[in-house]
C-alpha positions as CSV (number, residue, x, y, z in Angstrom):
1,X,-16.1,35.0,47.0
2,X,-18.5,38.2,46.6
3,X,-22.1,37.0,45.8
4,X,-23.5,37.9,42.1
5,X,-25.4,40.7,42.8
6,X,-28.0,39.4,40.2
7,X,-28.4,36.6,42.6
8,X,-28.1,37.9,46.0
9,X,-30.4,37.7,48.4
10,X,-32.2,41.0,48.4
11,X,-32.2,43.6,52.2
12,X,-35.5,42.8,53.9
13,X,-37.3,46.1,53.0
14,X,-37.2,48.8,55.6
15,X,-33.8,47.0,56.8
16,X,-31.3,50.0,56.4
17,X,-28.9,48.9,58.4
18,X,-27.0,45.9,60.5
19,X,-28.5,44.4,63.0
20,X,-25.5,45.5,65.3
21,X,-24.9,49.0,64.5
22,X,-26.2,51.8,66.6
23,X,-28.6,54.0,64.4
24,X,-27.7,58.0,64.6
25,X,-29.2,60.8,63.3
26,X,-27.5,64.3,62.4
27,X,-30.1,66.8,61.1
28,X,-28.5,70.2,60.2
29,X,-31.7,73.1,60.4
30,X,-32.3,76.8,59.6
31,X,-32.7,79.0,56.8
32,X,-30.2,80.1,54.6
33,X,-32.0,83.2,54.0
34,X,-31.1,84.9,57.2
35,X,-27.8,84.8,57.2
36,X,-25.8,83.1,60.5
37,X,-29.4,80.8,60.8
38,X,-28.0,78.8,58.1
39,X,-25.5,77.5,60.5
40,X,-27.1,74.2,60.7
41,X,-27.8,73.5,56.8
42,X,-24.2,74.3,56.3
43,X,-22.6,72.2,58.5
44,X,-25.4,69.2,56.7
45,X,-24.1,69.7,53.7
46,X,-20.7,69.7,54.3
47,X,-20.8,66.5,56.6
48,X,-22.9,64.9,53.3
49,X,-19.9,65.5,51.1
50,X,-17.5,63.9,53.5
51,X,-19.6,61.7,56.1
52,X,-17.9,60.5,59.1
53,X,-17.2,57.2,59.4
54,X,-17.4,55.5,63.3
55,X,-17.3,51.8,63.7
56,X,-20.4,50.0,64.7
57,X,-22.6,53.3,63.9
58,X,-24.6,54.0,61.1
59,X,-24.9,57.4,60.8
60,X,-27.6,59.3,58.8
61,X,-27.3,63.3,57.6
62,X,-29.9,65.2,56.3
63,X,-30.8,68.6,56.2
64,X,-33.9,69.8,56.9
65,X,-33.9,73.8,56.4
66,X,-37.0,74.7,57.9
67,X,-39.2,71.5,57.0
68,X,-39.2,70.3,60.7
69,X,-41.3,67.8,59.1
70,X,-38.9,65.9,57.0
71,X,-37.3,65.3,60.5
72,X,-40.0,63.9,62.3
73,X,-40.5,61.6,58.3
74,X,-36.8,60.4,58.8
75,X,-37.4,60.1,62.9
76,X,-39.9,57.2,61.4
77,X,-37.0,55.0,59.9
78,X,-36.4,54.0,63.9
79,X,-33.0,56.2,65.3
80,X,-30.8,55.7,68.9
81,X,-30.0,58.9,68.6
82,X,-30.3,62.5,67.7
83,X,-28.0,65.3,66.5
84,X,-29.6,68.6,65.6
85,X,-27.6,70.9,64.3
86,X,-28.5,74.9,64.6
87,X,-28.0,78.4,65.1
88,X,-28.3,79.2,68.8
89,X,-29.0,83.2,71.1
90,X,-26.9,82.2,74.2
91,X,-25.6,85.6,74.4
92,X,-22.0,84.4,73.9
93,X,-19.5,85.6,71.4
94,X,-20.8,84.7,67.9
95,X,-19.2,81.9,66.3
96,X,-19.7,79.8,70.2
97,X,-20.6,76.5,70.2
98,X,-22.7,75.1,72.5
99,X,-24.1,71.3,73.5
100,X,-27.4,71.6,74.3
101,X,-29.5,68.7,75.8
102,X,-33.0,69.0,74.6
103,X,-36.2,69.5,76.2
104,X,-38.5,66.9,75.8
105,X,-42.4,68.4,75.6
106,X,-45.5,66.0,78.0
107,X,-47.5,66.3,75.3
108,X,-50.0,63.6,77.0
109,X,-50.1,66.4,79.9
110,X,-51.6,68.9,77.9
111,X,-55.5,69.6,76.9
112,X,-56.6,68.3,74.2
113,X,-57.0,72.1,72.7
114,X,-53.7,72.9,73.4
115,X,-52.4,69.8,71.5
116,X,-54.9,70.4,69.0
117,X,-53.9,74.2,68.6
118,X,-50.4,73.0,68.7
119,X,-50.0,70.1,65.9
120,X,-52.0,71.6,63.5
121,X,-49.0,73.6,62.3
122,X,-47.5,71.3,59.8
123,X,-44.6,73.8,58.9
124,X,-42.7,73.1,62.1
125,X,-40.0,75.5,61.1
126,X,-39.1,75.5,64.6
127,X,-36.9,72.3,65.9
128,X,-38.7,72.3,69.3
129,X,-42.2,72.1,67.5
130,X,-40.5,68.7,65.5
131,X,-39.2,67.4,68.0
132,X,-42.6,67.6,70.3
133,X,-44.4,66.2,67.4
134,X,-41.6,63.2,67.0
135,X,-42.1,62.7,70.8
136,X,-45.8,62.6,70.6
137,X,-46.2,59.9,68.4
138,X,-42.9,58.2,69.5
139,X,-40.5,58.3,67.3
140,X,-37.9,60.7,69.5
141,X,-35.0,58.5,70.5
142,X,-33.8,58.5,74.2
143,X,-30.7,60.6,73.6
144,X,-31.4,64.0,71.8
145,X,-28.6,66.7,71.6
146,X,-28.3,69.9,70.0
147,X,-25.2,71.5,68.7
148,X,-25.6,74.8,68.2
149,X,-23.7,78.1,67.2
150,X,-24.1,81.2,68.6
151,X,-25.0,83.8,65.7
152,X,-24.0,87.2,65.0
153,X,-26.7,88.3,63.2
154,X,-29.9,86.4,61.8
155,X,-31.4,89.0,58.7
156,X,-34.0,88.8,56.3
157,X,-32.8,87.8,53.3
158,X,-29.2,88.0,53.2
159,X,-27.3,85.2,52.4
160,X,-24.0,83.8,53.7
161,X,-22.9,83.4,57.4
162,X,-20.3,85.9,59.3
163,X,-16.9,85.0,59.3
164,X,-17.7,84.1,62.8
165,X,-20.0,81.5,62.0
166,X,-17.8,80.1,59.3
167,X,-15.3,79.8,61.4
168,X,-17.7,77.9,63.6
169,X,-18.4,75.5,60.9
170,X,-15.0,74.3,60.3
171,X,-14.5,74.2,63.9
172,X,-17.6,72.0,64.7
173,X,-17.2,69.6,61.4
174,X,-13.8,67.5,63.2
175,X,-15.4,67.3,66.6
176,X,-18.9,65.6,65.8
177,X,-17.6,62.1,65.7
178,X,-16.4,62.6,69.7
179,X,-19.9,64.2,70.2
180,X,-22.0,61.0,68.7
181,X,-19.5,58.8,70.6
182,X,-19.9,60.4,73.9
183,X,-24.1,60.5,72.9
184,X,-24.1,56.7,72.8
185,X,-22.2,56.3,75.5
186,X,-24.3,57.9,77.3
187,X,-22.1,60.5,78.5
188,X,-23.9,63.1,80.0
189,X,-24.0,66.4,78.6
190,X,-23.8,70.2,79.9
191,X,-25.0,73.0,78.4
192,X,-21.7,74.3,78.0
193,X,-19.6,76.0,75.3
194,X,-17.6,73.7,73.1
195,X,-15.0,76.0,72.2
Protein backbone atom coordinates (compact mmCIF):
# COMPACT_ATOMS: atom_id res chain seq x y z
CA UNK A 1 0.00 0.00 0.00
CA UNK A 2 1.57 3.52 -0.95
CA UNK A 3 2.44 5.59 2.28
CA UNK A 4 0.25 8.90 3.01
CA UNK A 5 2.39 11.36 1.84
CA UNK A 6 1.29 13.58 4.75
CA UNK A 7 2.81 10.90 6.84
CA UNK A 8 5.83 9.69 5.14
CA UNK A 9 8.93 9.77 6.23
CA UNK A 10 10.58 12.78 4.73
CA UNK A 11 14.33 12.28 2.17
CA UNK A 12 17.21 12.98 4.52
CA UNK A 13 18.10 16.53 3.14
CA UNK A 14 20.83 16.65 0.52
CA UNK A 15 19.71 12.88 -0.32
CA UNK A 16 18.81 13.24 -4.04
CA UNK A 17 19.08 10.06 -4.91
CA UNK A 18 19.19 6.08 -4.03
CA UNK A 19 21.71 4.77 -2.37
CA UNK A 20 22.39 2.35 -5.35
CA UNK A 21 22.15 4.42 -8.36
CA UNK A 22 25.20 5.78 -10.08
CA UNK A 23 24.96 9.67 -10.01
CA UNK A 24 25.58 11.33 -13.77
CA UNK A 25 25.84 14.54 -14.84
CA UNK A 26 25.06 15.96 -18.48
CA UNK A 27 25.84 19.75 -18.66
CA UNK A 28 24.97 21.21 -22.19
CA UNK A 29 27.36 24.76 -22.56
CA UNK A 30 27.88 27.73 -25.00
CA UNK A 31 26.19 30.70 -26.06
CA UNK A 32 23.29 30.88 -28.08
CA UNK A 33 24.42 34.18 -29.39
CA UNK A 34 27.02 32.94 -31.74
CA UNK A 35 25.32 30.74 -33.62
CA UNK A 36 26.76 26.80 -34.04
CA UNK A 37 28.25 27.57 -30.07
CA UNK A 38 24.90 26.95 -28.90
CA UNK A 39 25.34 23.40 -29.79
CA UNK A 40 25.56 22.34 -26.22
CA UNK A 41 22.56 24.48 -24.71
CA UNK A 42 20.53 22.90 -27.38
CA UNK A 43 21.05 19.59 -26.99
CA UNK A 44 20.31 20.51 -22.70
CA UNK A 45 17.25 21.57 -23.50
CA UNK A 46 16.09 19.13 -25.53
CA UNK A 47 17.37 16.17 -23.36
CA UNK A 48 15.23 18.23 -20.29
CA UNK A 49 12.09 17.89 -22.28
CA UNK A 50 12.52 14.25 -22.83
CA UNK A 51 15.22 12.90 -20.19
CA UNK A 52 16.64 9.58 -20.79
CA UNK A 53 15.80 7.03 -18.60
CA UNK A 54 18.81 4.10 -17.76
CA UNK A 55 18.28 1.69 -15.03
CA UNK A 56 20.33 2.08 -11.81
CA UNK A 57 21.48 5.75 -13.00
CA UNK A 58 20.28 8.89 -11.97
CA UNK A 59 20.89 11.25 -14.43
CA UNK A 60 20.97 15.06 -13.95
CA UNK A 61 20.71 17.78 -17.10
CA UNK A 62 21.33 21.27 -16.83
CA UNK A 63 22.42 23.77 -18.94
CA UNK A 64 24.83 26.06 -18.17
CA UNK A 65 25.33 28.62 -21.27
CA UNK A 66 28.32 30.28 -20.24
CA UNK A 67 27.93 30.34 -16.34
CA UNK A 68 30.76 27.63 -15.92
CA UNK A 69 29.93 28.39 -12.47
CA UNK A 70 26.62 26.85 -12.11
CA UNK A 71 28.63 23.65 -13.09
CA UNK A 72 31.13 23.63 -10.61
CA UNK A 73 27.53 24.73 -7.99
CA UNK A 74 25.87 21.41 -9.34
CA UNK A 75 29.56 19.47 -9.29
CA UNK A 76 28.89 20.14 -5.33
CA UNK A 77 25.72 17.86 -5.12
CA UNK A 78 28.48 14.81 -5.33
CA UNK A 79 28.45 13.22 -9.22
CA UNK A 80 30.29 9.68 -10.76
CA UNK A 81 30.27 11.13 -13.68
CA UNK A 82 30.51 13.94 -16.24
CA UNK A 83 28.97 14.71 -19.66
CA UNK A 84 29.71 18.13 -21.08
CA UNK A 85 28.12 18.85 -23.94
CA UNK A 86 29.73 21.55 -26.53
CA UNK A 87 30.65 23.06 -29.64
CA UNK A 88 34.14 21.79 -30.70
CA UNK A 89 37.21 23.28 -33.75
CA UNK A 90 38.57 19.80 -34.73
CA UNK A 91 38.83 20.80 -38.17
CA UNK A 92 36.35 18.19 -39.31
CA UNK A 93 33.27 18.58 -41.44
CA UNK A 94 30.75 20.72 -39.41
CA UNK A 95 28.00 18.90 -37.89
CA UNK A 96 31.04 15.96 -36.53
CA UNK A 97 30.75 14.64 -33.40
CA UNK A 98 33.45 13.98 -31.36
CA UNK A 99 34.18 12.07 -27.74
CA UNK A 100 36.51 13.88 -26.11
CA UNK A 101 38.24 12.77 -22.79
CA UNK A 102 39.06 15.72 -20.77
CA UNK A 103 42.07 17.17 -19.49
CA UNK A 104 42.40 17.36 -15.99
CA UNK A 105 44.52 20.74 -14.79
CA UNK A 106 47.50 20.01 -11.44
CA UNK A 107 46.33 22.87 -10.06
CA UNK A 108 48.41 21.96 -6.69
CA UNK A 109 51.54 22.18 -9.28
CA UNK A 110 51.09 25.63 -10.04
CA UNK A 111 52.43 28.94 -8.05
CA UNK A 112 50.32 30.27 -5.99
CA UNK A 113 50.15 33.48 -8.48
CA UNK A 114 49.30 31.59 -11.24
CA UNK A 115 46.31 29.94 -9.23
CA UNK A 116 45.61 33.15 -7.85
CA UNK A 117 45.61 34.93 -11.39
CA UNK A 118 43.69 32.00 -12.51
CA UNK A 119 40.52 31.56 -10.14
CA UNK A 120 39.83 34.99 -9.73
CA UNK A 121 37.78 34.89 -12.90
CA UNK A 122 34.46 33.89 -11.55
CA UNK A 123 32.74 34.01 -15.18
CA UNK A 124 34.36 30.70 -16.26
CA UNK A 125 32.66 30.93 -19.58
CA UNK A 126 35.14 28.54 -20.70
CA UNK A 127 34.47 24.65 -19.70
CA UNK A 128 38.22 23.95 -19.10
CA UNK A 129 38.41 26.97 -16.57
CA UNK A 130 35.12 25.10 -14.64
CA UNK A 131 36.32 22.15 -14.80
CA UNK A 132 39.93 23.19 -13.27
CA UNK A 133 38.13 25.00 -10.57
CA UNK A 134 35.69 21.74 -9.90
CA UNK A 135 39.04 19.75 -9.77
CA UNK A 136 40.75 22.17 -7.44
CA UNK A 137 38.45 21.97 -4.79
CA UNK A 138 37.35 18.42 -5.57
CA UNK A 139 34.34 18.05 -6.74
CA UNK A 140 35.35 16.66 -10.51
CA UNK A 141 34.30 13.10 -10.61
CA UNK A 142 36.86 10.39 -11.96
CA UNK A 143 35.27 9.98 -15.37
CA UNK A 144 34.76 13.32 -17.32
CA UNK A 145 33.86 13.27 -21.09
CA UNK A 146 33.00 15.72 -23.57
CA UNK A 147 30.77 15.36 -26.47
CA UNK A 148 31.26 17.84 -28.76
CA UNK A 149 30.18 19.10 -32.31
CA UNK A 150 32.21 20.41 -34.73
CA UNK A 151 30.88 24.00 -35.79
CA UNK A 152 30.53 25.69 -38.92
CA UNK A 153 30.58 28.97 -37.89
CA UNK A 154 30.60 30.61 -34.35
CA UNK A 155 29.31 34.74 -35.00
CA UNK A 156 28.56 37.40 -32.89
CA UNK A 157 25.22 37.67 -32.38
CA UNK A 158 23.46 35.60 -34.69
CA UNK A 159 21.12 33.21 -33.48
CA UNK A 160 20.24 29.65 -34.55
CA UNK A 161 22.73 26.80 -35.46
CA UNK A 162 23.60 25.57 -39.32
CA UNK A 163 21.71 23.00 -40.66
CA UNK A 164 24.79 21.10 -39.98
CA UNK A 165 24.69 21.48 -36.42
CA UNK A 166 21.06 20.76 -36.27
CA UNK A 167 21.55 17.86 -37.79
CA UNK A 168 24.13 17.08 -35.26
CA UNK A 169 21.75 17.57 -32.48
CA UNK A 170 19.23 15.06 -33.57
CA UNK A 171 21.99 12.79 -34.33
CA UNK A 172 23.68 13.05 -30.82
CA UNK A 173 20.27 13.17 -28.69
CA UNK A 174 19.62 8.87 -29.36
CA UNK A 175 23.19 7.96 -28.72
CA UNK A 176 23.88 9.54 -25.21
CA UNK A 177 22.35 6.79 -23.20
CA UNK A 178 25.25 4.23 -24.88
CA UNK A 179 27.76 7.04 -24.14
CA UNK A 180 26.89 7.36 -20.16
CA UNK A 181 26.70 3.56 -20.18
CA UNK A 182 29.95 2.93 -21.72
CA UNK A 183 31.29 6.21 -19.18
CA UNK A 184 30.37 4.02 -16.17
CA UNK A 185 31.61 1.21 -17.39
CA UNK A 186 34.58 2.49 -17.65
CA UNK A 187 34.94 1.96 -21.17
CA UNK A 188 37.69 3.79 -22.40
CA UNK A 189 37.33 6.49 -24.67
CA UNK A 190 39.19 7.92 -28.00
CA UNK A 191 39.10 11.13 -29.26
CA UNK A 192 37.39 9.99 -32.16
CA UNK A 193 34.47 11.02 -34.36
CA UNK A 194 31.18 9.63 -33.45
CA UNK A 195 29.62 9.81 -36.67
Amino acid sequence: MPEDPQTATPPVQGERWPQNERRVLIAGVGNLLRRDDGFGVEVARRLLAHPPALPGVAVTIIETGIGGMHLVQELLSGYDALVVIDAVECGAAPGTLFLLESERADTASWSAETRRDFFADTHYAEPSHALALAEAVGVLPARVLIVGCQVATIDDLIQGLTPAVARAVEAVIPRLPRIVTDLLNEQPTAPVPLS
